[in-house]
C-alpha positions as semicolon CSV with decimal commas, in nm:
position;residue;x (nm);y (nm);z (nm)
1;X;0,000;0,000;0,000
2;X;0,155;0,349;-0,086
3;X;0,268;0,546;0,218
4;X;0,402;0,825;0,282
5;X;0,692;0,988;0,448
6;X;0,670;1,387;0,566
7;X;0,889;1,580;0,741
8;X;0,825;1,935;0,910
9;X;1,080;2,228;0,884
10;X;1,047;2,554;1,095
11;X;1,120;2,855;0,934
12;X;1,502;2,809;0,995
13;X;1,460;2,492;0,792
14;X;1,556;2,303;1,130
15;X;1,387;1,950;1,101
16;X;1,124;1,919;1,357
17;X;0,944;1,590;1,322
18;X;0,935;1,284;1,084
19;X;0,654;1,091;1,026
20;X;0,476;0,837;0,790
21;X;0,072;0,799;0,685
22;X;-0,106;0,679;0,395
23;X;-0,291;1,001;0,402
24;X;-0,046;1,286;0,534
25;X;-0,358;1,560;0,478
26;X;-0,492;1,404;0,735
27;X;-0,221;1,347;0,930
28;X;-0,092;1,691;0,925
29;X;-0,454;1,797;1,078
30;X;-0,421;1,564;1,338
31;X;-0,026;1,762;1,442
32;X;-0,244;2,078;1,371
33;X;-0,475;1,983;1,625
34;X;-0,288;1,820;1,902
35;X;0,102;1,915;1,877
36;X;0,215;2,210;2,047
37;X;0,539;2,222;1,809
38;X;0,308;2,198;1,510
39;X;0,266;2,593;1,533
40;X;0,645;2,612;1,406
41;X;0,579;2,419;1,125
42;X;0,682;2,641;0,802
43;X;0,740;2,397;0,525
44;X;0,656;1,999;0,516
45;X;0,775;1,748;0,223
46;X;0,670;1,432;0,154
47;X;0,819;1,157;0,010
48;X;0,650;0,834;-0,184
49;X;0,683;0,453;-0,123
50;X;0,564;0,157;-0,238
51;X;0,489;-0,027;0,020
52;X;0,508;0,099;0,456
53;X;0,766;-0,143;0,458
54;X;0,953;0,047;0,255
55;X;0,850;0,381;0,429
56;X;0,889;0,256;0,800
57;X;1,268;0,152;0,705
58;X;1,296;0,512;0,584
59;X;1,128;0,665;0,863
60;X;1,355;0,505;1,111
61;X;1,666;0,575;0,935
62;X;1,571;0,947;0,912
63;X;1,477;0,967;1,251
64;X;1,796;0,845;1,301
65;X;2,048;1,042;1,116
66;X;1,838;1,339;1,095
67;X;1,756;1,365;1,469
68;X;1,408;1,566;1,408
69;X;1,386;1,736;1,717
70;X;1,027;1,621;1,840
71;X;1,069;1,247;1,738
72;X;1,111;1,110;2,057
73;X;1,001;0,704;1,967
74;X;1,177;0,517;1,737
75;X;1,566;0,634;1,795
76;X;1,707;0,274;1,727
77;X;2,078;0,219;1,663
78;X;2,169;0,244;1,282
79;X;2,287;-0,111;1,334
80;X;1,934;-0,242;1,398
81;X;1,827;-0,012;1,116
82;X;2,078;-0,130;0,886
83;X;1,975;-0,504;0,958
84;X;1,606;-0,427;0,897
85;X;1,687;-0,280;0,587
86;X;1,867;-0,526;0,442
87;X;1,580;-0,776;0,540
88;X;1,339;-0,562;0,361
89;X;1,589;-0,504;0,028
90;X;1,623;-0,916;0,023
91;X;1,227;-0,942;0,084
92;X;1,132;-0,688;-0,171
93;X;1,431;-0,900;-0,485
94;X;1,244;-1,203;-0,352
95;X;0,907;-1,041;-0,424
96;X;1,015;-0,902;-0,737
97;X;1,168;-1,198;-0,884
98;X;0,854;-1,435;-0,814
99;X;0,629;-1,188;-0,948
100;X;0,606;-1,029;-1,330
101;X;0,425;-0,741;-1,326
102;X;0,216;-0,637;-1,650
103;X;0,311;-0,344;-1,886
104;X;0,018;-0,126;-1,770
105;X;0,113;-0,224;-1,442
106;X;0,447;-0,039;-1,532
107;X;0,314;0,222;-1,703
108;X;0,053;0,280;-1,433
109;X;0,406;0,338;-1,159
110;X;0,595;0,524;-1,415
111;X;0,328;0,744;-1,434
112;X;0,305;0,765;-1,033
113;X;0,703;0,805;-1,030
114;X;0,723;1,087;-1,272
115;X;0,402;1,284;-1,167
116;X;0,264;1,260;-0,820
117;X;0,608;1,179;-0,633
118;X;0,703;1,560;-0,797
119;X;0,409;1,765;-0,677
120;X;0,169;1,811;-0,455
121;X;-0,058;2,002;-0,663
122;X;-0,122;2,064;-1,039
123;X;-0,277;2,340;-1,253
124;X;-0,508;2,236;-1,467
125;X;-0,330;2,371;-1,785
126;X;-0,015;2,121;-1,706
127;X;-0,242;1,808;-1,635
128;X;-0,340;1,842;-2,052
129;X;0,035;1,755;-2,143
130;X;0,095;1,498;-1,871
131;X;-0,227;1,285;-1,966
132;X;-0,224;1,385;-2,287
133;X;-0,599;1,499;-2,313
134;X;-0,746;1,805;-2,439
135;X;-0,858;2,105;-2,241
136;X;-1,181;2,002;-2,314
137;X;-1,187;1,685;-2,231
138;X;-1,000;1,774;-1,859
139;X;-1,257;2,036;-1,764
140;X;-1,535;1,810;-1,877
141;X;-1,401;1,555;-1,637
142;X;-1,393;1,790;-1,380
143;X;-1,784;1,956;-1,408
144;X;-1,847;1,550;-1,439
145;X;-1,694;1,482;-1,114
146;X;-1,424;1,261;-1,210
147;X;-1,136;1,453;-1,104
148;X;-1,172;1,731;-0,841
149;X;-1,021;2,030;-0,789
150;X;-0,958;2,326;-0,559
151;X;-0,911;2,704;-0,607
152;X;-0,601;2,878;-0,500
153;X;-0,494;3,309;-0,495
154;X;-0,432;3,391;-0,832
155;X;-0,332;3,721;-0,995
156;X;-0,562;4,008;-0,994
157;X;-0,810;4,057;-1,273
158;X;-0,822;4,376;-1,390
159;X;-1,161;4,356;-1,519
160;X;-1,315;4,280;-1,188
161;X;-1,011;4,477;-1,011
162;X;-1,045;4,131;-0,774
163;X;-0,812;3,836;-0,690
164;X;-0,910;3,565;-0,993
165;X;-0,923;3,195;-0,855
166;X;-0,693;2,958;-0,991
167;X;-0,862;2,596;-1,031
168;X;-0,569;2,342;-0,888
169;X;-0,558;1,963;-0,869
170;X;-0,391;1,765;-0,553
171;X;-0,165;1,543;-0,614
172;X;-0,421;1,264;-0,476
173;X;-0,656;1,375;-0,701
174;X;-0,459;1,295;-0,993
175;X;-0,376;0,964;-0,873
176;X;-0,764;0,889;-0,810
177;X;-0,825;1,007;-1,221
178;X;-0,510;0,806;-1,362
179;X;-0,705;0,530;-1,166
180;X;-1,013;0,571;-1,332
181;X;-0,880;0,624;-1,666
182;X;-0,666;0,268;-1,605
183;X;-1,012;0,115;-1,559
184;X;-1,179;0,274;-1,843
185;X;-0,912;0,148;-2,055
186;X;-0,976;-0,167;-1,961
């Protein structure tokens, strides 16, 4: 299952905490909402993996060498980290090797691994190139329901001397319409 790894920087770009979730939205509203240190929080990345395997090995390891300075569970020695890690690397050839995967199986990750693992959040007018559909066809998936957006600050209009809306799609979004367009090929 694909998980996630985040981190939190304060506005010094000091790391503060290191986490994982399969939905870090909703994870970040739950540090909102009970963290103290979560008022500090100035800029957050995430990173994409496979499988929580994958992203628990990383989580520990960053905890580790990075020393975020609110993880407080977790602090193993890199010796223990390094032996899990090499259990998971030998797990994941043995998975590999015992299963082939299909070529829109591939093209379905390649399409994760360039796109969504990049950004968190897409204009509208750059999702036409990347799925190579027409304007038309986007924004008719979008008033159809099929792929949602949100609005973000734009630049001003000077016809309406107001802020225009930009229309934006999250990066979970996008995974949600290559999804259904996978299916519909099918």
């Amino acid at each position: 299952m694909h998980t996630q790894l985040y981190r939190h920087f304060d506005e010094s770009n000091s790391l503060l905490y290191v986490g994982i979730s399969l939905s870090t939205f909703n994870r970040l509203s739950q540090h909102r909402d009970h963290s103290e240190w979560f008022k500090k929080v100035k800029n957050v990345t995430i990173e994409h993996f496979s499988t929580r395997e994958e992203a628990m090995a990383a989580e520990r390891t960053a905890i580790k060498s990075e020393n975020p300075k609110f993880n407080i569970a977790m602090r193993k020695t890199m010796a223990e980290i390094e032996k899990e890690q090499k259990a998971l690397t030998q797990k994941l050839k043995l998975e590999t090797l015992a299963s082939a995967e299909t070529l829109a199986s591939a093209e379905k990750k390649g399409v994760y691994a360039r796109y969504v693992q990049h950004q968190l959040a897409y204009h509208l007018d750059d999702l036409k190139g990347l799925l190579n559909i027409t304007r038309d066809e986007l924004y008719r998936h979008v008033a159809e329901g099929r792929l949602s957006t949100f609005e973000v600050e734009g630049r001003m209009s000077h016809k309406s001397k107001g802020l225009k809306m930009k229309p934006m799609v999250s990066g979970w979004a996008l995974i949600d319409f290559i999804n259904y367009l996978e299916r519909k090929k099918k």
